[in-house]
N, C-alpha and C positions, 0 to 999 in steps of 0.2 A: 504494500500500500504506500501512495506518495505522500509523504508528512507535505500539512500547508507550512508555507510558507512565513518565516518571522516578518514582522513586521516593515524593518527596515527593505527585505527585498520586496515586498509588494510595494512600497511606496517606488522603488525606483523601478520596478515593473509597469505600474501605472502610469508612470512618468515618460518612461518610456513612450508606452500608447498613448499618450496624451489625455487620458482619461482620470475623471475626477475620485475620490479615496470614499466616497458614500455611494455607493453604486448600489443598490437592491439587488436583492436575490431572483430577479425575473428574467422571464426569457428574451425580453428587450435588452436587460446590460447583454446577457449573453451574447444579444447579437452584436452588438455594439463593442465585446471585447474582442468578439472572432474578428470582428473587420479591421478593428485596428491591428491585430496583431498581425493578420497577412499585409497588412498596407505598411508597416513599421519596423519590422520585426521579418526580414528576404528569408526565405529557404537556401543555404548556400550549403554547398559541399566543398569550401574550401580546406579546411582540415585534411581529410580524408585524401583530399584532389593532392595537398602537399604532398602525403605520406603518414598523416599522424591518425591515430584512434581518438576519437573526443573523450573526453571526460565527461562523466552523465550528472555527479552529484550535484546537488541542488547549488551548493556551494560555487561549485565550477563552471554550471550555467551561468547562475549569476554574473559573475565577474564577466567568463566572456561575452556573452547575450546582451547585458543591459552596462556593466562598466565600459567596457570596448566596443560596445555599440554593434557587436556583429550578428547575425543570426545563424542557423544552423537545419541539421536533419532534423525527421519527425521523433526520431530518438532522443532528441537534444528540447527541441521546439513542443509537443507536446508534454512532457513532462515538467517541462518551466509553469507552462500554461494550467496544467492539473492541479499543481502547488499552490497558485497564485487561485484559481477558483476556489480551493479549498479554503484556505484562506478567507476569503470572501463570504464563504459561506455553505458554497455550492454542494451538491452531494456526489461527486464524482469520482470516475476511477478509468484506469488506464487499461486499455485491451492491444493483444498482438493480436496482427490482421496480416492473411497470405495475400501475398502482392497479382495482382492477375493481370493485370496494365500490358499490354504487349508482351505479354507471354500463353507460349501453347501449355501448360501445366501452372496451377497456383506453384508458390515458389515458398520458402520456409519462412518462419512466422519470424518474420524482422520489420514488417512495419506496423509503427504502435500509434494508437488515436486515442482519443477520449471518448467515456461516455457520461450522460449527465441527466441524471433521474431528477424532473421538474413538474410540481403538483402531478406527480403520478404517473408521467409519461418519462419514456425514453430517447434522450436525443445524440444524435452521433453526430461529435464535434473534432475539427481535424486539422489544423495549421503547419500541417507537416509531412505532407503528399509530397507539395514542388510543383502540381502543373491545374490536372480536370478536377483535386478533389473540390469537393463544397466548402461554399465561403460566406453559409451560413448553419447555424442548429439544423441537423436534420430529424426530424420525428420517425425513429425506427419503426419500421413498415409501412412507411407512405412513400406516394412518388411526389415527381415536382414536374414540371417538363422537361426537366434536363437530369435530373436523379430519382433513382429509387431504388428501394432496400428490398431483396426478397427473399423467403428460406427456402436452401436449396437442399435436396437432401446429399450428404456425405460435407456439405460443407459448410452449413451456417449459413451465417445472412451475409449475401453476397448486395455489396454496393456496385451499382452500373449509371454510368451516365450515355446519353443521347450525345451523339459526336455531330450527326446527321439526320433529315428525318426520316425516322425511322429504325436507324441504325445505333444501336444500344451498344455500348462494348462496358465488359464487367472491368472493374478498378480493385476490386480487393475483397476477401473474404474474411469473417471474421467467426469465432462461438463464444461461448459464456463460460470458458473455461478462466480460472481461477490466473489472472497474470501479477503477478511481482517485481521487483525490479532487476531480482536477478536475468529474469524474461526479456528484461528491457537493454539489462549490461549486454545477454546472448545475442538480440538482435543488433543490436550496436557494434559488437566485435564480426559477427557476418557481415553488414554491409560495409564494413571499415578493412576487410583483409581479405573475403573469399578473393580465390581466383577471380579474375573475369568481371569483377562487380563493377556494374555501370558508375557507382561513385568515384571510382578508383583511376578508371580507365579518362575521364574529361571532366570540365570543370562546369555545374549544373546551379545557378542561380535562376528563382522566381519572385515576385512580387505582385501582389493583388491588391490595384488601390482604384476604389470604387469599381467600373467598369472594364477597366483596362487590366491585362495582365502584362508584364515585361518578363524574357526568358533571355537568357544568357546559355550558350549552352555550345561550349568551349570557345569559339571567336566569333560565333553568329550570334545575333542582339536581335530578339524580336518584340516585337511590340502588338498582340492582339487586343482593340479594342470594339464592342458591342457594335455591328449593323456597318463597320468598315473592313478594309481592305488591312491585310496583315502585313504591317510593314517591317522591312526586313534589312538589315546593315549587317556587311563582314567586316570588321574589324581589323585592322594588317597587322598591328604590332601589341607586341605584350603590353605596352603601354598604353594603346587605347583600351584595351581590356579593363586595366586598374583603372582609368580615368571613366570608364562604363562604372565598373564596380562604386567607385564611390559618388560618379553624379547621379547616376538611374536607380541603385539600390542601399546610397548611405550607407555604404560597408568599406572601413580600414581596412585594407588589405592586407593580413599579414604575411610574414617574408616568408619568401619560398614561393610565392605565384608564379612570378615570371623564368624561373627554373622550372618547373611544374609543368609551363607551359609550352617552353621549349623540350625540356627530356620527355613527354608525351605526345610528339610530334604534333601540337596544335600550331606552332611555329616552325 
């Protein structure tokens, strides 16, 4: 279970999101802390992209996430977030979810989301996908036009989002099996070191602010915003990247990027 959060890091977690320290236990702040926190707070996999394993404790979030202003994976990013609701009030808890996103087989339980039992319902809360997931409360078992939750048999409730119409593709499977943080350290240390792991392999920034989404996704910059045309820039040198990193996603780059990005042949 994730202890809430002391005092001091929820004020500099709030702070962070720009959100005020009386917030109500309703499903409005809720949505209101999800949006800030995709809009404030990038999905980056620069750690990992270096060479390094994150550190998960609350303690080590902290510093990195809201002292150094960076943000991180759903291993890193959801479990700041869980602390910080707890805190707050909320009654929530942390689940691992098999990844199914463009893969032909779910894949091992290394990506972790929140769940948040409110007046009686269950909502699936999640800042730490990186791209299609939801970027509000979702009500486990309802659809949206763009998501919906269903129980599949052999795998729990599979989250799917609408890419096209008509066209569903599933995002991640999850059950009600009992998760811990040692759960969360395992999933952490798999997408930090398996062979092959897409974290490993190029450097993966997202940000979600109102309508727009911004993807970095080794020296291509994309920018999808609602009912336009998807615009799209290559980047030439290491140093546009950093100069990306910190004007489009407010993230310090720490050292080792532009080696990173050279010895992974993205240069």
């Amino acid at each position: 279970m994730v202890e809430a959060a002391p005092q001091d890091i929820v004020d500099a977690w709030l702070s962070r999101l720009g959100l005020p320290s009386d917030l109500p236990v309703t499903l409005d702040s809720l949505t209101k802390i999800i949006r800030a926190h995709l809009d404030r707070i990038p999905f980056e996999n620069l750690t990992v992209f270096c060479g390094g394993v994150p550190e998960i404790s609350l303690e080590a979030l902290s510093d990195k996430i809201l002292n150094h202003r960076r943000g991180g994976y759903c291993v890193e990013l959801n479990p700041l977030l869980c602390s910080g609701l707890r805190a707050l009030g909320f009654d929530v808890r942390l689940c691992m979810a098999r990844v199914m996103w463009q893969r032909d087989v779910p894949g091992p339980r290394s990506h972790c989301l929140c769940l948040v039992r409110l007046n009686g319902a269950e909502y699936l809360v999640d800042v730490g996908f990186g791209g299609p997931g939801p970027t509000d409360p979702l009500l486990v078992g309802s659809d949206t036009p763009d998501l919906r939750t269903e129980k599949r048999a052999g795998l729990g409730i599979v989250l799917s989002r609408q890419v096209s119409e008509g066209d569903w593709r599933d995002l991640y499977t999850f059950t009600d099996e009992l998760t811990t943080m040692s759960d969360v350290q395992a999933g952490n240390w798999l997408a930090a070191t398996l062979p092959g792991s897409l974290f490993t392999r190029t450097l993966i920034v997202t940000r979600q602010t109102g309508d727009t989404r911004l993807v970095l996704d080794g020296a291509t910059f994309r920018k999808f915003a609602k009912g336009k045309w998807v615009e799209v820039e290559s980047l030439q040198t290491p140093d546009a990247v950093l100069t990306c990193l910190s004007e489009s996603f407010g993230i310090d780059p720490p050292p080792g990027v532009t080696d990173a990005l050279v010895l992974k042949g993205i240069f």
